[in-house]
MARSETOR-32278 format. One line per field, with one value per residue: chain; y, x negated, z negated of N, C-alpha, C, O, CB in turn. Coordinates in steps of 0.05 Angstrom, whole numbers, plus 5000, padded with zeros to 4 digits. Atoms other than C-alpha are relative to their C-alpha. Glycine has a CB too. Layout:
<sites>
cadena <- (A;...)
n.north <- (Y;...)
n.east <- (X;...)
n.up <- (Z;...)
ca.north <- (Y;...)
ca.east <- (X;...)
ca.up <- (Z;...)
c.north <- (Y;...)
c.east <- (X;...)
c.up <- (Z;...)
o.north <- (Y;...)
o.east <- (X;...)
o.up <- (Z;...)
cb.north <- (Y;...)
cb.east <- (X;...)
cb.up <- (Z;...)
</sites>
This chain:
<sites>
cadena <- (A;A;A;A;A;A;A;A;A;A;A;A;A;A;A;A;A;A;A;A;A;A;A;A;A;A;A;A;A;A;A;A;A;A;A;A;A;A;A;A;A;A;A;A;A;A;A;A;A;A;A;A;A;A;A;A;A;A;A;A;A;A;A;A;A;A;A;A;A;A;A;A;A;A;A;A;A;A;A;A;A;A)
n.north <- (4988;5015;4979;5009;5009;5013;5033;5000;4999;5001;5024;5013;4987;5014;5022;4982;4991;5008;5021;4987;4978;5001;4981;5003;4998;4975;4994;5014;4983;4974;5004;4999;4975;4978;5008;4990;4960;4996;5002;4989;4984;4995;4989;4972;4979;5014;5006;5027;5001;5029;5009;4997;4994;4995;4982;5007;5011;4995;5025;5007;5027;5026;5022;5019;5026;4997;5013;4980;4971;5013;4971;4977;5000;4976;4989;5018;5008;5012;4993;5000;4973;4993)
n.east <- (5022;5006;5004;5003;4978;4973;5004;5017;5029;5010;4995;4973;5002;5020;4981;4990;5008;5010;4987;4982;5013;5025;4998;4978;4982;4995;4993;4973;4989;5006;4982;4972;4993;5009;4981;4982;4996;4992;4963;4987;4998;4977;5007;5001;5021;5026;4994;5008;5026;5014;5027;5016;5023;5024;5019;5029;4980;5016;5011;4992;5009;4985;5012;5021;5001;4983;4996;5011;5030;5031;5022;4997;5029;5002;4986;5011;4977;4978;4977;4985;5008;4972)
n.up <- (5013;5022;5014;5028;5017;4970;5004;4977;4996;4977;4988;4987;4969;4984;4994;4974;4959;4985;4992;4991;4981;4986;4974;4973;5026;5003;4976;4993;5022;5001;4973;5007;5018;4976;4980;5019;4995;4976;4984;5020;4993;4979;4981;4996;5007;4990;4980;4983;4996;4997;5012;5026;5003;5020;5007;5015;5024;5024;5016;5025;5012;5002;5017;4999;4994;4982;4972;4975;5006;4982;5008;4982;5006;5000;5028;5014;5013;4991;5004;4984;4978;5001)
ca.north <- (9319;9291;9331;9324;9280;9247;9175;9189;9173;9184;9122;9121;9182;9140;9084;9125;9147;9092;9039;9090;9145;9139;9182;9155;9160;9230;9247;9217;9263;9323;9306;9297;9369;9409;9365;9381;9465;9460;9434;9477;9537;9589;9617;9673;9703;9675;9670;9618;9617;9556;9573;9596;9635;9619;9661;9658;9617;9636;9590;9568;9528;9469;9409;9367;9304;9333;9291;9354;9400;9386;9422;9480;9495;9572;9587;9530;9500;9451;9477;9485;9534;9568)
ca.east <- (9551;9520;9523;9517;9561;9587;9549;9507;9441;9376;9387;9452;9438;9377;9416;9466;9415;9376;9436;9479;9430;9381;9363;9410;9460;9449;9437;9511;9541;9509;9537;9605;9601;9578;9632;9682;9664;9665;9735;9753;9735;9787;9781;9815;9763;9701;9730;9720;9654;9611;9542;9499;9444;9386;9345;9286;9312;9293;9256;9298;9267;9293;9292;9235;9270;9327;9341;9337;9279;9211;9152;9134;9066;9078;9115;9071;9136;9187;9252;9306;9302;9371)
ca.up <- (8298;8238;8177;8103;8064;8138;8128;8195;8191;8233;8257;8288;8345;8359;8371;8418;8466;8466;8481;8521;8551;8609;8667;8720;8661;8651;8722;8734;8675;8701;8780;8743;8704;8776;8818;8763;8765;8835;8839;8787;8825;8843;8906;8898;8851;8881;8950;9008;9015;9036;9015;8956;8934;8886;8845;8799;8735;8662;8621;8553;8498;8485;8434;8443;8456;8501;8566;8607;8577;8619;8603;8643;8659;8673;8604;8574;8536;8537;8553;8609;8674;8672)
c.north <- (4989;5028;4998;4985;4978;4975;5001;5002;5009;4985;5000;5020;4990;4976;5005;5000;4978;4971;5016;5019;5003;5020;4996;5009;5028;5009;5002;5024;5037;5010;5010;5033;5018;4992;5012;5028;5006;4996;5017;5032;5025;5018;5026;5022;4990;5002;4971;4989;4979;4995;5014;5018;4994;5020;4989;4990;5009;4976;5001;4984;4986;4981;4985;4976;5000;4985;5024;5020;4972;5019;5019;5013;5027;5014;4981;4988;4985;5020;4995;5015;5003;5023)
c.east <- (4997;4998;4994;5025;5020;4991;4984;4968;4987;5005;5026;5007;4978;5007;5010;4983;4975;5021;5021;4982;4978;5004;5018;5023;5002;5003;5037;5018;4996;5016;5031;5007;5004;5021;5023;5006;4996;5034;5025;5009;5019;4992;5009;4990;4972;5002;5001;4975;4981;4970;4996;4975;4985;4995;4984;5021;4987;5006;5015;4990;5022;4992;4989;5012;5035;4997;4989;4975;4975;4986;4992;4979;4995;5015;4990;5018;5017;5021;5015;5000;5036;5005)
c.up <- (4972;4979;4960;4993;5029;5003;5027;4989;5025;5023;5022;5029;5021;5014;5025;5020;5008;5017;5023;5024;5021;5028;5027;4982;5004;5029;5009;4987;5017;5032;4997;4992;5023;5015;4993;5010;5016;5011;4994;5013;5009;5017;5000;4983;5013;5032;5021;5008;4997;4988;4977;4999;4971;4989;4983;4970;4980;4981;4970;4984;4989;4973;5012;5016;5014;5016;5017;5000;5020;4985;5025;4997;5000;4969;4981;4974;5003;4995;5029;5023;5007;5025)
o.north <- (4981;5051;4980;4992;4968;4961;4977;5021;5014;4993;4985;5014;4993;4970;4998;4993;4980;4957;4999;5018;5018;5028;5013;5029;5036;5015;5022;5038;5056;5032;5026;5043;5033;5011;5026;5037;5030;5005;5020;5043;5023;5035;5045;5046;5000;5004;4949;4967;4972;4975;5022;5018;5005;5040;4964;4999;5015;4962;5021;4961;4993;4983;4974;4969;4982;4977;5024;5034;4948;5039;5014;5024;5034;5038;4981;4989;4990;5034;4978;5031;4986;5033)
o.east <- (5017;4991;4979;5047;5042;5007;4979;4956;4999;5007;5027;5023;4976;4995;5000;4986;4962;5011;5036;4986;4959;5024;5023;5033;5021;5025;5048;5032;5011;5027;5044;5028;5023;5033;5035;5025;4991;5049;5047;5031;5026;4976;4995;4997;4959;4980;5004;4974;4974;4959;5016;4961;4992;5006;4984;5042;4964;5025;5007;4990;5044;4970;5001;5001;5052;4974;4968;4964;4973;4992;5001;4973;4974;5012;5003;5007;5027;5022;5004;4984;5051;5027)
o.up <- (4959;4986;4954;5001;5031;5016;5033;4979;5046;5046;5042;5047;5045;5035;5046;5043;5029;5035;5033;5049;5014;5039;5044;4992;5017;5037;5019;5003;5017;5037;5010;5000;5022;5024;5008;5023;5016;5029;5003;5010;5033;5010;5008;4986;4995;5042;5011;5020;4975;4979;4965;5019;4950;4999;4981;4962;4985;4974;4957;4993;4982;4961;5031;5037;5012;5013;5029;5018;5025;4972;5048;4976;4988;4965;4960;4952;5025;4975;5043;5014;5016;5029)
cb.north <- (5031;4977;5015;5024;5035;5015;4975;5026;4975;4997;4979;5002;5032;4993;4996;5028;5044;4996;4982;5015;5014;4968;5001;4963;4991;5015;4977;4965;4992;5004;4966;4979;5012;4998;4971;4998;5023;4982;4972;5000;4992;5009;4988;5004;5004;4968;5014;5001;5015;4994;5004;4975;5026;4996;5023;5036;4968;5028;5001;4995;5003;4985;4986;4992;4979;5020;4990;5018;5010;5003;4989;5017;4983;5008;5001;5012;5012;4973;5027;5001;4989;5013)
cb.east <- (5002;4970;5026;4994;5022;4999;5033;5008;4990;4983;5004;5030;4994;4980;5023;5005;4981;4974;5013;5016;4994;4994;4973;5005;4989;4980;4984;5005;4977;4965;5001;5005;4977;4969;5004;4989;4986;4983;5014;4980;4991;5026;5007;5021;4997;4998;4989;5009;4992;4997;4976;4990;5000;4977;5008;4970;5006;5006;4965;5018;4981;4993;5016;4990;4989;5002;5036;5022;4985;4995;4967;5022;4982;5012;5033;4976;5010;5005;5000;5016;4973;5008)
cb.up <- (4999;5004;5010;4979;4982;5038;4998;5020;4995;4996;4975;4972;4996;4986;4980;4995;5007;4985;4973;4975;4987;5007;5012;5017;4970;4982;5015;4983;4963;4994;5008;4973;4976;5018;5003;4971;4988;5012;4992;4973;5006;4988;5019;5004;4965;4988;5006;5021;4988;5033;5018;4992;5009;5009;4990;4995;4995;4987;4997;5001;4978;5028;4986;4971;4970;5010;5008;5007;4941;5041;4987;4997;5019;5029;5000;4993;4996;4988;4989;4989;5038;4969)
</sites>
């Protein structure tokens, strides 16, 4: 994190995501985090259990120029669906 007095410019997170960060990129990262807290899981609070259920997600705002915020035409906003 950039902060006062730390020698980080604008410049240098723009840098980052544009030489480092792209949608297969993040995609990849985000595969890794779910594969991860899947493996992580312990069964014996959660159980054995093979499937899943959905529900309705709630809309979070987001920074503007997040990777994952979209806009969202029913909450007319960028942000995240959690």
């Amino acid at each position: 994190m950039a902060s006062l007095g730390s020698g980080v410019t604008i410049r240098d997170p723009a840098y980052v995501r544009r030489r480092y960060l792209s949608v297969p990129t993040l995609r990849e990262a985000i595969a890794v985090v779910a594969n991860g807290t899947l493996a992580a899981r312990n069964s014996a609070v959660w159980g054995d259990c093979t499937n899943a259920c959905a529900s309705d997600s709630k809309h979070v705002g987001a920074w503007d120029q997040s990777l994952t915020a979209q806009w969202h035409v029913r909450y007319g906003g960028r942000g995240v669906m959690i």
